[in-house]
KEKE-3310 file (N, C-alpha, C; in steps of 0.2 Angstrom, whole numbers, plus 5000, padded with zeros to 4 digits):
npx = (5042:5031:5019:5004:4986:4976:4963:4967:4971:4967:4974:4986:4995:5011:5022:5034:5025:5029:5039:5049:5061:5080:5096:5113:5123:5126:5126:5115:5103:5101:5101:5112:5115:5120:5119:5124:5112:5106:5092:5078:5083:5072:5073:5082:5075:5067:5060:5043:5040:5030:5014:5007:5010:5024:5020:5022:5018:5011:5015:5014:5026:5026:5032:5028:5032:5029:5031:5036:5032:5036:5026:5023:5014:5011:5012:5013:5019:5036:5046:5051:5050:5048:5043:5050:5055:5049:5045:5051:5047:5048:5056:5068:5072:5082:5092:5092:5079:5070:5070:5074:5079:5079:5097:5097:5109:5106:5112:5124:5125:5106:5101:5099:5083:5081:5073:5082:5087:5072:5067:5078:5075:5072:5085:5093:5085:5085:5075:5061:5049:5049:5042:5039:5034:5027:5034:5031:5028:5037:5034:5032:5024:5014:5007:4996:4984:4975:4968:4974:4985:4979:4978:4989:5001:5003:5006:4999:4995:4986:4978:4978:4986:4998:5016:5019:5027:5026:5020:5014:5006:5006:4997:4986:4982:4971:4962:4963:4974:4984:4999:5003:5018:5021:5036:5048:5051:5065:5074:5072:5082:5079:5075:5077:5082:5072:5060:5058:5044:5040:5051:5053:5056:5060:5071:5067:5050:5044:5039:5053:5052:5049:5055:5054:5041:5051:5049:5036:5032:5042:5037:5024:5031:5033:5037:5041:5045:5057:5061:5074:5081:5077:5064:5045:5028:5013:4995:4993:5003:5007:5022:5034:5052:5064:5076:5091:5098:5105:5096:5087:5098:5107:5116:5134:5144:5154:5165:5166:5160:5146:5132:5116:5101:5087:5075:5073:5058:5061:5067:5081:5094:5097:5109:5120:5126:5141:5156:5161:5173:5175:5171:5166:5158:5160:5148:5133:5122:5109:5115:5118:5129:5140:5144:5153:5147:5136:5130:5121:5117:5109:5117:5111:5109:5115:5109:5104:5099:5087:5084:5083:5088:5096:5087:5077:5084:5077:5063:5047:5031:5016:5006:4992:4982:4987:4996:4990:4998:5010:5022:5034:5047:5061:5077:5073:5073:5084:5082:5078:5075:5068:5050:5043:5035:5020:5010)
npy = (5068:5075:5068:5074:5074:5081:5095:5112:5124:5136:5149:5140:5134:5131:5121:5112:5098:5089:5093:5092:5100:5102:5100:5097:5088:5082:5064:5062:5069:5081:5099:5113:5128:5141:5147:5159:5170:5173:5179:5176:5185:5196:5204:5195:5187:5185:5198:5198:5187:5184:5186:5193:5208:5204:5200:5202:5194:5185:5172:5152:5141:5123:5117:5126:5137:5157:5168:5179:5179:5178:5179:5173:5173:5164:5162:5147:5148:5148:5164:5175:5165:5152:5136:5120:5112:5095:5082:5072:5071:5062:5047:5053:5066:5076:5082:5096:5099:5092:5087:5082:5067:5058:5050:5034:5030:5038:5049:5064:5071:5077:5068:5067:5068:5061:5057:5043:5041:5039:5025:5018:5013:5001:4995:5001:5002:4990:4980:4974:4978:4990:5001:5015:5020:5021:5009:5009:5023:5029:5037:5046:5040:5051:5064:5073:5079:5091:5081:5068:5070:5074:5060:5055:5060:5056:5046:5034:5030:5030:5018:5018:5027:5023:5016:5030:5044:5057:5073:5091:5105:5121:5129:5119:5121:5128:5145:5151:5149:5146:5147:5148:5152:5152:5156:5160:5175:5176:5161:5149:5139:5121:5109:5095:5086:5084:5080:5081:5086:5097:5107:5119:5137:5142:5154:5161:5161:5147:5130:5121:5106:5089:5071:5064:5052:5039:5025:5023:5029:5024:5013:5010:5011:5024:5039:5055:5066:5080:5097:5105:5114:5106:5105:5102:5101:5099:5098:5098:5107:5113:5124:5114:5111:5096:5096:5106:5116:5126:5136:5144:5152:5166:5180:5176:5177:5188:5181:5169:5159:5146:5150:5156:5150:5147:5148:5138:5131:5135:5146:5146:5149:5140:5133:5133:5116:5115:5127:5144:5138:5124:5118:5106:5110:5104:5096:5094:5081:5088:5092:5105:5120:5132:5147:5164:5175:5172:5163:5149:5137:5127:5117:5111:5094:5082:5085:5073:5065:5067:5076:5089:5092:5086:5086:5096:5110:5122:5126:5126:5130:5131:5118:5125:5124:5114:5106:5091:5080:5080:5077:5061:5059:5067:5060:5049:5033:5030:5031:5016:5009:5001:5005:5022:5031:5039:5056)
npz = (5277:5288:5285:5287:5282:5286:5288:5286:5300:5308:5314:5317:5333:5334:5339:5349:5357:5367:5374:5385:5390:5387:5385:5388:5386:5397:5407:5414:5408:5411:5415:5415:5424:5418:5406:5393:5388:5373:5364:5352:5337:5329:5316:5307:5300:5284:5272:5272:5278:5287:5290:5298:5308:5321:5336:5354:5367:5383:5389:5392:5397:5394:5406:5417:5420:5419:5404:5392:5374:5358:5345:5330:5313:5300:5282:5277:5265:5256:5261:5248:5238:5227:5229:5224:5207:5209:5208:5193:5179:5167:5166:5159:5163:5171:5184:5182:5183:5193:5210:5227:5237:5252:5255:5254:5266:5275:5279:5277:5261:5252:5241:5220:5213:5200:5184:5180:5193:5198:5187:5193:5207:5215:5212:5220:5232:5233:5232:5219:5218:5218:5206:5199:5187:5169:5158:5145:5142:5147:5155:5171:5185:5197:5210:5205:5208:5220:5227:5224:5231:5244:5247:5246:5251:5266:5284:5282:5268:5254:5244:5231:5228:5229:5225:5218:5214:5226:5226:5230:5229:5233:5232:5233:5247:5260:5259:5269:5276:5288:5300:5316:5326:5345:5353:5366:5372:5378:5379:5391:5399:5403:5416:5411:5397:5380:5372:5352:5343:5333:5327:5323:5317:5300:5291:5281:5286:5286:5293:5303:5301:5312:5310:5294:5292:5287:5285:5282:5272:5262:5263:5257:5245:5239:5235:5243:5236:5240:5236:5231:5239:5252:5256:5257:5254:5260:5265:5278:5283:5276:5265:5270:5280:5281:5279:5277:5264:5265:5257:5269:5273:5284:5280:5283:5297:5305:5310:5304:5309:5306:5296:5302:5302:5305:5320:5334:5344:5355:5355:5352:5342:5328:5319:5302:5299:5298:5299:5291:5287:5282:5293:5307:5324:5340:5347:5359:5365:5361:5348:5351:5357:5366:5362:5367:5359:5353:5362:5369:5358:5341:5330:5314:5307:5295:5279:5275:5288:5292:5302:5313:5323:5340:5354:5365:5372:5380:5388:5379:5375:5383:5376:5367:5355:5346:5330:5325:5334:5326:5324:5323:5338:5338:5333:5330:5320:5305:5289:5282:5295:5308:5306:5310:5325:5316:5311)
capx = (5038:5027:5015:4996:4983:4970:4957:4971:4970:4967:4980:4989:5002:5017:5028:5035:5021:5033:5046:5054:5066:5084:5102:5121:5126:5127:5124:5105:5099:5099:5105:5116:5111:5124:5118:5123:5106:5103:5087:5077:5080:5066:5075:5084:5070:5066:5058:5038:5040:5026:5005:5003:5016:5026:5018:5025:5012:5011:5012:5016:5029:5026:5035:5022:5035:5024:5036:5032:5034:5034:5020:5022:5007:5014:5005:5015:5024:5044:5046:5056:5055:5043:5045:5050:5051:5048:5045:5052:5039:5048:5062:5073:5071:5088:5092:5088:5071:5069:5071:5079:5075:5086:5101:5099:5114:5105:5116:5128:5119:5101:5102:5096:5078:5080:5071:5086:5082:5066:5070:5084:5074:5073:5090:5094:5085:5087:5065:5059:5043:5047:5041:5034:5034:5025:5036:5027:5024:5043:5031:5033:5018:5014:5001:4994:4978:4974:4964:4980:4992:4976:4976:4995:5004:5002:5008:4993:4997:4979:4982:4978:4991:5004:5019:5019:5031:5021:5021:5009:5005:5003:4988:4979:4980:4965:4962:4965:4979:4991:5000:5006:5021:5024:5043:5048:5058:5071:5076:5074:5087:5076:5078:5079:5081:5068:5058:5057:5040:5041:5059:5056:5054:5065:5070:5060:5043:5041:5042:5056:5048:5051:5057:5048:5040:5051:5046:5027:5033:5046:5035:5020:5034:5032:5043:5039:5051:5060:5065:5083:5080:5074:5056:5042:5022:5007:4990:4994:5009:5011:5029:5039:5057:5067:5084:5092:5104:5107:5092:5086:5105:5107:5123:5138:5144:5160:5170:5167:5153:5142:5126:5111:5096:5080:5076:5069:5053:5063:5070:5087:5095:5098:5114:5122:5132:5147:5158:5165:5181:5169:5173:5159:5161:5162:5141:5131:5116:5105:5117:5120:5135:5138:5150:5150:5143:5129:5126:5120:5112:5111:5121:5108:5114:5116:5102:5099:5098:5082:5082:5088:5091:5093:5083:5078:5086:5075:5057:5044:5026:5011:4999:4985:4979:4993:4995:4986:5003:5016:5028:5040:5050:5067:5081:5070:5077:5085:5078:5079:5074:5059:5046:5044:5027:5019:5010)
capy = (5074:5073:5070:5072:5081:5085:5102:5118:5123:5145:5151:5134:5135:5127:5122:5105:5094:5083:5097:5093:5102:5105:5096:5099:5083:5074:5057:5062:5074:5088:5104:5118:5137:5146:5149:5166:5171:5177:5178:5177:5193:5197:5207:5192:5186:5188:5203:5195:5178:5185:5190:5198:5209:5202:5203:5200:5192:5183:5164:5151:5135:5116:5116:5130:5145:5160:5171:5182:5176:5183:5178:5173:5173:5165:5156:5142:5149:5152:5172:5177:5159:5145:5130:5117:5107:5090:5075:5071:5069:5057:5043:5054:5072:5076:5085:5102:5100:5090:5090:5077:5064:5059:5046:5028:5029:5039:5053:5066:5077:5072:5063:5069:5064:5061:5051:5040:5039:5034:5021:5014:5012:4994:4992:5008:4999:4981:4977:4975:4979:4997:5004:5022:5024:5016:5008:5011:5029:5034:5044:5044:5041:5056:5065:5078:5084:5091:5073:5061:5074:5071:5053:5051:5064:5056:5039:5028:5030:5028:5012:5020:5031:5018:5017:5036:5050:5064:5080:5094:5113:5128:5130:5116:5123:5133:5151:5156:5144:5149:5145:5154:5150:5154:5155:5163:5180:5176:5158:5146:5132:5116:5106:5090:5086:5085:5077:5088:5086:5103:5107:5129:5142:5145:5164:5164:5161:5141:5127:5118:5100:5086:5068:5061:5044:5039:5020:5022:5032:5017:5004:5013:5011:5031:5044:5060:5072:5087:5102:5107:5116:5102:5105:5101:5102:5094:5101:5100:5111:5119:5120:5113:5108:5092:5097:5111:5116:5132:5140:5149:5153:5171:5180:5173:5180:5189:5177:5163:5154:5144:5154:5156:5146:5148:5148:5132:5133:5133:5152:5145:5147:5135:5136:5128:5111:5118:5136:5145:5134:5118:5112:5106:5112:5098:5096:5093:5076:5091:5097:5114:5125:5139:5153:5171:5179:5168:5161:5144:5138:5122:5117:5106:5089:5084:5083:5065:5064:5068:5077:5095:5093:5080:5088:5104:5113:5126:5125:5128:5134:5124:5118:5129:5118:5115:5102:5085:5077:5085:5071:5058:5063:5070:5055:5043:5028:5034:5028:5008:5004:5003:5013:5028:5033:5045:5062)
capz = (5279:5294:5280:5287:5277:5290:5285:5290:5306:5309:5321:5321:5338:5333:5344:5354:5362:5373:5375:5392:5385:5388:5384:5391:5385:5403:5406:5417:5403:5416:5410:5419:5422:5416:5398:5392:5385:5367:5362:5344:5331:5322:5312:5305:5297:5277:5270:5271:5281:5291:5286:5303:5312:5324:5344:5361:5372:5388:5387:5398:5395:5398:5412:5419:5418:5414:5403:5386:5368:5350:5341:5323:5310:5294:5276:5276:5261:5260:5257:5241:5233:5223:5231:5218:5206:5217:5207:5187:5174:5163:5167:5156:5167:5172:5190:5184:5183:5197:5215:5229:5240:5257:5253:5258:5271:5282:5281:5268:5257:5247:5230:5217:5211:5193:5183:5180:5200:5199:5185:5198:5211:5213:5213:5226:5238:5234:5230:5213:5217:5216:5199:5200:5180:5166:5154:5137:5140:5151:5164:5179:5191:5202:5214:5201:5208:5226:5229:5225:5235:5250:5246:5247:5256:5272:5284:5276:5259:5251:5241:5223:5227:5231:5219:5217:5217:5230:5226:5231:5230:5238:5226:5235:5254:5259:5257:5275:5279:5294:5306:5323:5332:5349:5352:5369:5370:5380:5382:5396:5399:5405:5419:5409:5391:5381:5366:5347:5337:5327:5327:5324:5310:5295:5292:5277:5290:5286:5298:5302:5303:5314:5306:5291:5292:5280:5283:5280:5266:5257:5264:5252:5238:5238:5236:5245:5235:5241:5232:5231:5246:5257:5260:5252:5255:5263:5267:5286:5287:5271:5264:5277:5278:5283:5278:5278:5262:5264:5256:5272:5278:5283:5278:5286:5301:5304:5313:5302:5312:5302:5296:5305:5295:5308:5328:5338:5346:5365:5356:5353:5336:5324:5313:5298:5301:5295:5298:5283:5283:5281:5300:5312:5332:5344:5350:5364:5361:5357:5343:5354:5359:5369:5363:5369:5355:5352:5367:5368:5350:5340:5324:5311:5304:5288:5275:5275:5294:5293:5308:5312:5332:5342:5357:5364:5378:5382:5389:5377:5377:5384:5370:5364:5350:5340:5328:5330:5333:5322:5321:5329:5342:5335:5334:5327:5315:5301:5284:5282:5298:5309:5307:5320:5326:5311:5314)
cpx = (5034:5020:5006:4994:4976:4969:4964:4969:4970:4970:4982:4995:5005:5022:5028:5031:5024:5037:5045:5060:5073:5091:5110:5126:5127:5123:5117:5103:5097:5103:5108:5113:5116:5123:5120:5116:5106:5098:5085:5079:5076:5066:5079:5081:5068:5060:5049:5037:5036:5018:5004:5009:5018:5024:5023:5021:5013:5010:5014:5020:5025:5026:5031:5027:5032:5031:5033:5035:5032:5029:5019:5017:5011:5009:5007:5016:5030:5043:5051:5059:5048:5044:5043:5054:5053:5051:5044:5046:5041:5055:5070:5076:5079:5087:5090:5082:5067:5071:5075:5076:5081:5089:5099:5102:5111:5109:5123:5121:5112:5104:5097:5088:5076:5074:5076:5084:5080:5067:5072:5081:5075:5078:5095:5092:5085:5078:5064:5053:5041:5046:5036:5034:5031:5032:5037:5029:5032:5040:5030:5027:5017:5007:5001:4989:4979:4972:4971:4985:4988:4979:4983:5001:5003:5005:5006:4992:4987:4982:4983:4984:4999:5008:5020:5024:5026:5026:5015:5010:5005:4995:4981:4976:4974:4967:4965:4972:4982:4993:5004:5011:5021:5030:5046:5054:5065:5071:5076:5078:5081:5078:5079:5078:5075:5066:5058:5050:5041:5048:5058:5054:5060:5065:5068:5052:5041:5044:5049:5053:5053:5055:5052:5046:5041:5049:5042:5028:5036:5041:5028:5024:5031:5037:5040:5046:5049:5062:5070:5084:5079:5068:5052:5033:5016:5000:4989:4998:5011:5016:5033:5047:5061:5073:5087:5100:5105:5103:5089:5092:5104:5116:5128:5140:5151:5167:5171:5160:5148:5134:5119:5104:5089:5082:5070:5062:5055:5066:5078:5088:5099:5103:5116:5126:5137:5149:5159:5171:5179:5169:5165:5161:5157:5154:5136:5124:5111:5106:5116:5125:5135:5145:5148:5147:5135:5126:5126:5115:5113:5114:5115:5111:5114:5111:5099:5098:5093:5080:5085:5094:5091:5087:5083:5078:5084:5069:5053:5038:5019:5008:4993:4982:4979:4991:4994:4991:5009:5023:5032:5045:5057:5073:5079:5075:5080:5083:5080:5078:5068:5054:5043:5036:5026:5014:5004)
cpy = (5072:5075:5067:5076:5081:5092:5106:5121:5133:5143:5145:5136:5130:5127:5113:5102:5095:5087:5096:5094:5102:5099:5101:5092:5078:5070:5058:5065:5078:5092:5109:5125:5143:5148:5157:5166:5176:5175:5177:5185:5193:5199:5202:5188:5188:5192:5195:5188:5181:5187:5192:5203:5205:5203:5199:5200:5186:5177:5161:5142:5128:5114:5122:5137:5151:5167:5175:5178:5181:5179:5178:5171:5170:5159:5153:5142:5151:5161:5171:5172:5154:5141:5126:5118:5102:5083:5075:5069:5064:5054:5047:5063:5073:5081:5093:5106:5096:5091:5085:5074:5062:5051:5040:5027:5032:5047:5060:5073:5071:5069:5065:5065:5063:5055:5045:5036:5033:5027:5017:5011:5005:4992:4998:5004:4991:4980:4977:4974:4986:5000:5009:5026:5018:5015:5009:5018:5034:5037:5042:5045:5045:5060:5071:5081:5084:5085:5066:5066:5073:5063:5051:5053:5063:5048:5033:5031:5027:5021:5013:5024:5029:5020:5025:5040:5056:5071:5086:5101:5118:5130:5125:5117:5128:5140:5155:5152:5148:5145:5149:5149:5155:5152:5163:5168:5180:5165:5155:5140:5128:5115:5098:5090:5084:5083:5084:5083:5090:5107:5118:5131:5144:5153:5164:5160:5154:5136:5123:5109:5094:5080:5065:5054:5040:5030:5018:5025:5026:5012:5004:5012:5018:5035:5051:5067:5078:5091:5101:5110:5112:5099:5103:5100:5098:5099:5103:5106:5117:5117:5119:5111:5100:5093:5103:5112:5123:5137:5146:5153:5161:5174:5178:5178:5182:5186:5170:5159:5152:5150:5154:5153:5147:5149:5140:5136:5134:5141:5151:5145:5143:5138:5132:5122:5113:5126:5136:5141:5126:5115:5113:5108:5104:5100:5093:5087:5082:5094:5106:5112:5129:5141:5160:5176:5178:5165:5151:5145:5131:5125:5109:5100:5088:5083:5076:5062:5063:5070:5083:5095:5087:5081:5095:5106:5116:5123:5128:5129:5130:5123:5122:5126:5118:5109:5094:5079:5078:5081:5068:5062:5062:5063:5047:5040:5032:5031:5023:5007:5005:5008:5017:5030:5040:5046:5061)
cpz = (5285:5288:5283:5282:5280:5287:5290:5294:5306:5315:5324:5327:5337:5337:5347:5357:5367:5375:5382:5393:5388:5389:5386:5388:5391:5403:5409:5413:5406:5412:5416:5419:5422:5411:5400:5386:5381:5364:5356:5344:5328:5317:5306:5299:5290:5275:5269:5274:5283:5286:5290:5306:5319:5333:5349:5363:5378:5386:5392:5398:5396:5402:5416:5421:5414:5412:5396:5380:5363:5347:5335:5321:5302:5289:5274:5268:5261:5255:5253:5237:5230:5225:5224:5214:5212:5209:5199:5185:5170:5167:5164:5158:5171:5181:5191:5184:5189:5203:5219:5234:5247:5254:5259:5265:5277:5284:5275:5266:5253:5242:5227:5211:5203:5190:5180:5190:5201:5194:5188:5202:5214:5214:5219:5231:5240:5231:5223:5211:5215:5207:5199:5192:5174:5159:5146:5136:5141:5155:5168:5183:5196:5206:5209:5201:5216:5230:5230:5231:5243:5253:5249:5251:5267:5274:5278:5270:5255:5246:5233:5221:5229:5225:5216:5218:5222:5229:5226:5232:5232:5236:5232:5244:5253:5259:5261:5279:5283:5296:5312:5325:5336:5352:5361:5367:5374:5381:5388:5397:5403:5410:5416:5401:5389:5372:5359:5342:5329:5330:5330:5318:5309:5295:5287:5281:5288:5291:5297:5307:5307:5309:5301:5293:5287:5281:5281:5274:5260:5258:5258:5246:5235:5238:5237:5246:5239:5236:5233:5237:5253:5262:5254:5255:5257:5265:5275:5288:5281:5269:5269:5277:5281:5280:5276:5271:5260:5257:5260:5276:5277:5280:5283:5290:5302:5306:5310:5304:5306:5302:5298:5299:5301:5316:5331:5343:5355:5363:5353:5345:5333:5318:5308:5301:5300:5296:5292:5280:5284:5288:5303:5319:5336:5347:5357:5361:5357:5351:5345:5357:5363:5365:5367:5366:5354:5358:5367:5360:5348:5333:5320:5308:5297:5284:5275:5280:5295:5300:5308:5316:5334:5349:5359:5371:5382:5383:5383:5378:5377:5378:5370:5359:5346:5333:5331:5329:5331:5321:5325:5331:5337:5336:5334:5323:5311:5295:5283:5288:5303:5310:5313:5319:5318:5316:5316)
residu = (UNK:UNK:UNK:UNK:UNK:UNK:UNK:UNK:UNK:UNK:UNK:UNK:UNK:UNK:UNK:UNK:UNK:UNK:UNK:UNK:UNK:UNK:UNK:UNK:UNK:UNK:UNK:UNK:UNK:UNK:UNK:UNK:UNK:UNK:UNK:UNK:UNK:UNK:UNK:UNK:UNK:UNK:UNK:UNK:UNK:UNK:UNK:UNK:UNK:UNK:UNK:UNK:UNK:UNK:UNK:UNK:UNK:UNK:UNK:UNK:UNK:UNK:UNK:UNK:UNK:UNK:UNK:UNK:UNK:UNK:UNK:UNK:UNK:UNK:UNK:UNK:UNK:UNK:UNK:UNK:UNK:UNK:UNK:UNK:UNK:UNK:UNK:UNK:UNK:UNK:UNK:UNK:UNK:UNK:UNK:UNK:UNK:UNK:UNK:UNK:UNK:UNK:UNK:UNK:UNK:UNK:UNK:UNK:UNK:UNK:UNK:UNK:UNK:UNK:UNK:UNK:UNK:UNK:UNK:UNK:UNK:UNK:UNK:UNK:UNK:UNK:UNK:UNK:UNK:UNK:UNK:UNK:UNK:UNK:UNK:UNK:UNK:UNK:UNK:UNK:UNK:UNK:UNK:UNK:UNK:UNK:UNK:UNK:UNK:UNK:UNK:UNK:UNK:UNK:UNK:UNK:UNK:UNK:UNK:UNK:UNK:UNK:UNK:UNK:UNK:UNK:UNK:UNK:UNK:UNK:UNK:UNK:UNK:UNK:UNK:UNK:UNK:UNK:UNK:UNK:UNK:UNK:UNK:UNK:UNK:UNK:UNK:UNK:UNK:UNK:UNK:UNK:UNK:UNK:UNK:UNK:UNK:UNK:UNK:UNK:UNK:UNK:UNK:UNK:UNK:UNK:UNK:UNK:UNK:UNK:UNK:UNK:UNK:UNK:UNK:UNK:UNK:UNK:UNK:UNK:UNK:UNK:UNK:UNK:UNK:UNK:UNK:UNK:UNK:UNK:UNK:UNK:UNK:UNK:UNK:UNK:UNK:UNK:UNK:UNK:UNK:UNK:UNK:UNK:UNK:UNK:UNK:UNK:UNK:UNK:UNK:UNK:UNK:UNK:UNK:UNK:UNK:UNK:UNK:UNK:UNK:UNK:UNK:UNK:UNK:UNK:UNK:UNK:UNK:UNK:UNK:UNK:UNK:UNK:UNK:UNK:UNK:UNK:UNK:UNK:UNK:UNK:UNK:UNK:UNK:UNK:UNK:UNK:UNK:UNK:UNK:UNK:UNK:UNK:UNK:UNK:UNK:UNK:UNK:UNK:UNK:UNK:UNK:UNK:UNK:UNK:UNK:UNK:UNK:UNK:UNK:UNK:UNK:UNK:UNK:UNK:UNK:UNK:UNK:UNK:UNK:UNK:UNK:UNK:UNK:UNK:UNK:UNK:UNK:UNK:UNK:UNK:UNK:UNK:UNK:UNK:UNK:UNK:UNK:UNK:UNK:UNK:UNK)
# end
C-alpha cells in the first residue's frame, strides 16, 4: 500500500504529481494525436461512490493546458461493500475468514492469507526470522487499535509494531475524511509518456493506488494484508486498492471486452486484464489500447504486479495540494527486490 498515516487531508486532490503523461509504445515515449476520444461516464459509477454531487469546473493540467474537469468528493469508503477481513486471528483461520497478500513471483493472482500462511512464512520467503504469531497461544500478531494501525501502516514500520500482520479501519479515519479527484472531461493525449503516483478512481468511489512499498513492508517482517478484493486501509488514503479482482468490475460489455473496473487520473478508462473468453489484447508500455468503441484505454495487470498501469497517456491536472507524495512512480521493482522510494 502506499502506506502513510499522515492527519487526512479536507479536499484531498488526487491525481498524478509527476504525470508527463502519455504512452504509444514507441521507442522516444512520444505519443500520436489521433486518439479517438472517450471520455469518463459518470453514470458508470456505483450508486453512492460519491458525498458531494459530481461538478465540472475549470482546471488546468501539468503540462499547462487549461481544460475542464469533474470533480469528485469521496469518503474513502467502497460503495455497497465492508472492506475485509484483512489479517487471520489464529494460525488455524482458514481463507474464508481471512484476506490475501501479493504472491512472491511477482505476479498471477494474490495468495491467500491464511493462518497456515502466516505459520509458513519463514519458509515462503526463505528467513526464519519471520514469525508474526505466538506459539503458546496460536494468535496471530496484528495491528488492533488506531495507534498500532498509525505506528505500522506506513514505510517506517514503528519497531513495536514490527513482525505484525497490519490491518486498519475505517472507524479509525477522521470524521470529515475525504478526498477530491480531479480527472479531466475529455482526455488529452501527452506529448511524452509519463510517470503514475495515484493510478485513478474505482467505480465504487475509492482510489486506485500506486505501487505498494512492498520492501519496507517484508523488510519490517510485516504483512500489510488485503482483502479478497485487493484493497485495504491506511489513514492517508483510506480504503484504497492495489490489485484489482474483479470487485469494482462494471457489467461486461456486449462485444466481450473485458469489464470496466474504474478511470485513470489523465480520464482514460481502466479495464479488466482479460475479455470474456479469458484472452488479453496485445498492450502498449502504458498497458493501453485504442478500439473504436472505447477509444483509447488501459487494460490492469495481474494482482500480484502490484501495479495497475504502466504509465499514463493523458495529461493530468497541476497539483492543488494533493497528497504529500502518494507513492512510487508506477513500474517500480516487484516484490523481492529493491526497495522503491516510499510515499
Amino acid at each position: 500500500m502506499s502506506i502513510l498515516t499522515t492527519p487526512s487531508l479536507i479536499g484531498l486532490i488526487t491525481f498524478s504529481i509527476l504525470a508527463l503523461a502519455g504512452c504509444n509504445g514507441s521507442s522516444d515515449g512520444t505519443t500520436g494525436k489521433t486518439d479517438i476520444y472517450t471520455g469518463l461516464d459518470v453514470s458508470m459509477f456505483a450508486n453512492g461512490a460519491f458525498i458531494e454531487k459530481p461538478q465540472v469546473v475549470d482546471c488546468e493540467t501539468a503540462q499547462g493546458t487549461a481544460t475542464t474537469c469533474y470533480q469528485f468528493v469521496v469518503s474513502g469508503a467502497p460503495a455497497g461493500r465492508v472492506p475485509g477481513p484483512f489479517c487471520p486471528r489464529t494460525i488455524d483461520d482458514g481463507a474464508d475468514v481471512t484476506g490475501a497478500w501479493f504472491s512472491k513471483d511477482g505476479s498471477g493472482d494474490l495468495v491467500d492469507l491464511t493462518g497456515h500462511f502466516i505459520l509458513t512464512l519463514d519458509e515462503y520467503y526463505g528467513d526464519e526470522k519471520w514469525v508474526l504469531y505466538d506459539a503458546q497461544t496460536r494468535n496471530i500478531r496484528y495491528t488492533a487499535t488506531k495507534e498500532a494501525c498509525s505506528g505500522a501502516a506506513r514505510p517506517d514500520v514503528e519497531e513495536q509494531y514490527k513482525q505484525n500482520c497490519i490491518e486498519c479501519e475505517l472507524a479509525y479515519l477522521e470524521d470529515d475524511f475525504s478526498q477530491t479527484y480531479l480527472i479531466p472531461t475529455t482526455p488529452i493525449p501527452a506529448a511524452q509518456t509519463g510517470r503514475v503516483r495515484t493510478v485513478g478512481i474505482a467505480l465504487d468511489g475509492t482510489e486506485l493506488s500506486g505501487p505498494a512499498p512492498i520492501d519496507a513492508i517484508l523488510g519490517s517482517y510485516t504483512i500489510a494484508a488485503f482483502d479478497d478484493c485487493g484493497g485495504h486501509i491506511n489513514l492517508h488514503q483510506g480504503y484504497h486498492y492495489h490489485a484489482t479482482t474483479g470487485c469494482t468490475d462494471a457489467l461486461a460489455s456486449e462485444d466481450g471486452h473485458a469489464s470496466l473496473i474504474g478511470y485513470a487520473v489523465d480520464g482514460y478508462g481502466i479495464y479488466a486484464m482479460r475479455d470474456a473468453q479469458g484472452k488479453e489484447e496485445s498492450l502498449d508500455e502504458c498497458r493501453g489500447t485504442t478500439d473504436d468503441i472505447r477509444g483509447y484505454h488501459y487494460h490492469a495487470a495481474s494482482p500480484s504486479e502490484n501495479m495497475f498501469i504502466g504509465c499514463l497517456h493523458g495529461e493530468t491536472v497541476r497539483p492543488a495540494g494533493g497528497p504529500l507524495g502518494g507513492g512510487p512512480p508506477v513500474g517500480g521493482p516487484p516484490p523481492g527486490s529493491a526497495p522503491p522510494d516510499h510515499d
